[in-house]
C-alpha positions as a Markdown table, in Angstrom:
| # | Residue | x | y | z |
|---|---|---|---|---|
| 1 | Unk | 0.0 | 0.0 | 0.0 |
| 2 | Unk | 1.4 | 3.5 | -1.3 |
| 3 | Unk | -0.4 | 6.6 | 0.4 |
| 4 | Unk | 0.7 | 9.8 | -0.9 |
| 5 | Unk | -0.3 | 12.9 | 1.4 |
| 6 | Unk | 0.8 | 16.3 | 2.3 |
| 7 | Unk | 3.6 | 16.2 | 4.8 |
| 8 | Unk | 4.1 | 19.9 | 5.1 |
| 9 | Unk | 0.3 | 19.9 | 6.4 |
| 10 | Unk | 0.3 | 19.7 | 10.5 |
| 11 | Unk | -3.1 | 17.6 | 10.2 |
| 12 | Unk | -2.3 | 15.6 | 7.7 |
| 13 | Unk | 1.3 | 14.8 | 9.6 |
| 14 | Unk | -0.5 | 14.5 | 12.5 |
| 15 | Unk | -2.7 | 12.0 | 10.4 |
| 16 | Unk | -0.2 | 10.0 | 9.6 |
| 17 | Unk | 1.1 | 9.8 | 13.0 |
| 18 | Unk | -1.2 | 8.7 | 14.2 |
| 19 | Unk | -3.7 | 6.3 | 12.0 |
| 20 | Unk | -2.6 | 2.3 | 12.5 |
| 21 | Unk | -3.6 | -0.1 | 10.0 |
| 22 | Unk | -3.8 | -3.6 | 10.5 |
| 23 | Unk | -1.5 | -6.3 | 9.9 |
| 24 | Unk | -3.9 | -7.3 | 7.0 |
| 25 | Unk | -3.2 | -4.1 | 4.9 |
| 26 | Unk | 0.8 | -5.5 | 4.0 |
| 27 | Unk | 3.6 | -3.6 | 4.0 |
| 28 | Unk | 2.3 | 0.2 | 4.1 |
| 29 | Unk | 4.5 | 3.2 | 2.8 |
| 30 | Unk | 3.8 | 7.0 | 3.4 |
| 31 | Unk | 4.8 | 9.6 | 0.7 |
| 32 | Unk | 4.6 | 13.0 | 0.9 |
| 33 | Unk | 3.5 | 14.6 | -2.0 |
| 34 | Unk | 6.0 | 17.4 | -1.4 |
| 35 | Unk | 9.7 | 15.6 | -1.4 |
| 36 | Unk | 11.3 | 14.4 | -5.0 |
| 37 | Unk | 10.4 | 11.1 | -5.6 |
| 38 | Unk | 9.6 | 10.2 | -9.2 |
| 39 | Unk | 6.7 | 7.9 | -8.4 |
| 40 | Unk | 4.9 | 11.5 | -7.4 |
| 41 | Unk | 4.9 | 12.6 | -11.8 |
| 42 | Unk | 3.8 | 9.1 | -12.6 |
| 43 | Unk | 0.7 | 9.6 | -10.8 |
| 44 | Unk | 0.8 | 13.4 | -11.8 |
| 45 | Unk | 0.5 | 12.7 | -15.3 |
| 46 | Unk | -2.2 | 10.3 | -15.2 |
| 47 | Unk | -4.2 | 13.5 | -13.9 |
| 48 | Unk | -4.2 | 12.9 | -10.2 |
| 49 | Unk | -4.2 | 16.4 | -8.5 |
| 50 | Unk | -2.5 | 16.1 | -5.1 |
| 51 | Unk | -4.1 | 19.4 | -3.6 |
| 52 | Unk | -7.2 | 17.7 | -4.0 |
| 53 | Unk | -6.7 | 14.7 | -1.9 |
| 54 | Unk | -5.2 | 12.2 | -0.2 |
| 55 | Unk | -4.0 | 9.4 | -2.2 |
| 56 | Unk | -4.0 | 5.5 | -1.7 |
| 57 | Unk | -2.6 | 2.8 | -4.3 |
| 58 | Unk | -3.8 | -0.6 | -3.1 |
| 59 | Unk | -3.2 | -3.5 | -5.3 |
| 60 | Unk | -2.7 | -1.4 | -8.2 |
| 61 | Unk | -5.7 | 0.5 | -7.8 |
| 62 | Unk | -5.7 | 4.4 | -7.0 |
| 63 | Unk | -8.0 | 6.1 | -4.5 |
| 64 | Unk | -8.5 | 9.3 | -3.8 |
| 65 | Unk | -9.7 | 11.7 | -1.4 |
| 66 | Unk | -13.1 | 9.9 | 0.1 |
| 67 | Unk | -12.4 | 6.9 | -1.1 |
| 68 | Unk | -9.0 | 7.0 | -0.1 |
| 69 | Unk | -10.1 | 7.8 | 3.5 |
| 70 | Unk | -12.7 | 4.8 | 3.4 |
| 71 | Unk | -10.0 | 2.2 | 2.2 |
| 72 | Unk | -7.6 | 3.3 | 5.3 |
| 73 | Unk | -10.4 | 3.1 | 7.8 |
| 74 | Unk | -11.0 | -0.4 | 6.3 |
| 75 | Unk | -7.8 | -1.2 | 6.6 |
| 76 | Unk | -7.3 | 0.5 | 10.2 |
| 77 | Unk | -7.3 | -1.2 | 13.5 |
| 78 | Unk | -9.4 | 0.0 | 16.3 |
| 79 | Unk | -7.0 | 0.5 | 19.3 |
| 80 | Unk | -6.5 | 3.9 | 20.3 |
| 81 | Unk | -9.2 | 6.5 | 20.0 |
| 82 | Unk | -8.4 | 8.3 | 17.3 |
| 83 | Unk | -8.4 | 5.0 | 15.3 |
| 84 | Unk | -11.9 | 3.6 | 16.6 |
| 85 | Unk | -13.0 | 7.5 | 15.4 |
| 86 | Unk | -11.7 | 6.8 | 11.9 |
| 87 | Unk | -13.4 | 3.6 | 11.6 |
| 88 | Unk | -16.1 | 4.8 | 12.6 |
| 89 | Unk | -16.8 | 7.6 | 10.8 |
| 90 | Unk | -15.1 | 6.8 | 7.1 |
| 91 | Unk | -15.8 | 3.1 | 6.9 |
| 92 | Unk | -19.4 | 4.1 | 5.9 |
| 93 | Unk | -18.4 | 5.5 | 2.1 |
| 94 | Unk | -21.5 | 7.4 | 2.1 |
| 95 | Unk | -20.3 | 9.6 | 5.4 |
| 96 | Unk | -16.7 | 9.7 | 3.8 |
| 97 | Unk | -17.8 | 11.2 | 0.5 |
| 98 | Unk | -19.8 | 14.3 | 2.8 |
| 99 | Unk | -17.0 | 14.4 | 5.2 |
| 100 | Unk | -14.4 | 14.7 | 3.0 |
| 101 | Unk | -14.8 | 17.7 | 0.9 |
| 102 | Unk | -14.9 | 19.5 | 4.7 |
| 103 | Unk | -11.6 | 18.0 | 5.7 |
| 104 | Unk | -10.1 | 19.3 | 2.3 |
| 105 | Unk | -11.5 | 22.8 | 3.0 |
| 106 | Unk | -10.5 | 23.0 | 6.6 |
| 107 | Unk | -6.6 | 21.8 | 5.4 |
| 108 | Unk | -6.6 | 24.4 | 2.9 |
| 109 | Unk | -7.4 | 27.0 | 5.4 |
| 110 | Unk | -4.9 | 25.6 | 7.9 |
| 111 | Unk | -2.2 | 25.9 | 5.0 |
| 112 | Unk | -2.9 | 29.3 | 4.1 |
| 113 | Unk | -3.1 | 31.0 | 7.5 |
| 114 | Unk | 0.6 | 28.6 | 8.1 |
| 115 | Unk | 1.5 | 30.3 | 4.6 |
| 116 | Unk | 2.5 | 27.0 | 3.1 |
| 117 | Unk | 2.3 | 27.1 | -0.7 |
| 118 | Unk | -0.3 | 24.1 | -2.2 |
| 119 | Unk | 1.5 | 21.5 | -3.6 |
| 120 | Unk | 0.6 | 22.2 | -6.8 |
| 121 | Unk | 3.0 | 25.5 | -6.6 |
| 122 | Unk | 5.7 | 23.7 | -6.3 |
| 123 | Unk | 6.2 | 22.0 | -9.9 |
């Protein structure tokens, strides 16, 4: 599993931090979207925008945003509060998909009064 996120984002390192996924989900790999790694133009020139969204490759399939955040909580355990939280909230696609969009709003807000460029700025 490949998740691509913002790493210069406090709440989407704090995220990171903190969000444990089970045993089932394999060998798990975090990314941020911001350091130099070529995988990050592979995936940008298939069209995936990484301002918009979180971004999970799981067996060869890409997720995004909502359904990126309903994959992990699938694939999270539930020890820990913030992780029963997760579950509980995003493992129901239907609460992800309104969710979501409020998350993405509230992190660009939280990047622009921290005056951190978007990703996006930076190729």
């Amino acid at each position: 599993m490949l998740i691509i996120y913002d790493g210069a984002c406090p709440a989407c390192a704090a995220y990171q931090r903190h969000v444990r996924l089970q045993q089932a989900a394999g060998a798990v790999e975090w990314l941020s979207a911001r350091c130099d790694d070529p995988r990050l133009a592979q995936y940008q020139t298939q069209g995936y925008v990484f301002d918009q969204g979180l971004l999970v490759v799981l067996d060869h399939v890409v997720y995004v945003g909502a359904d990126a955040m309903h994959v992990l909580a699938c694939c999270s355990s539930r020890s820990g509060l913030m992780n029963r939280l997760h579950v509980g909230l995003f493992r129901r696609r239907w609460i992800a998909r309104l969710l979501y969009p409020i998350l993405r709003a509230g992190r660009a807000v939280l990047l622009w009064m921290l005056r951190i460029p978007p990703i996006q700025s930076r190729q």
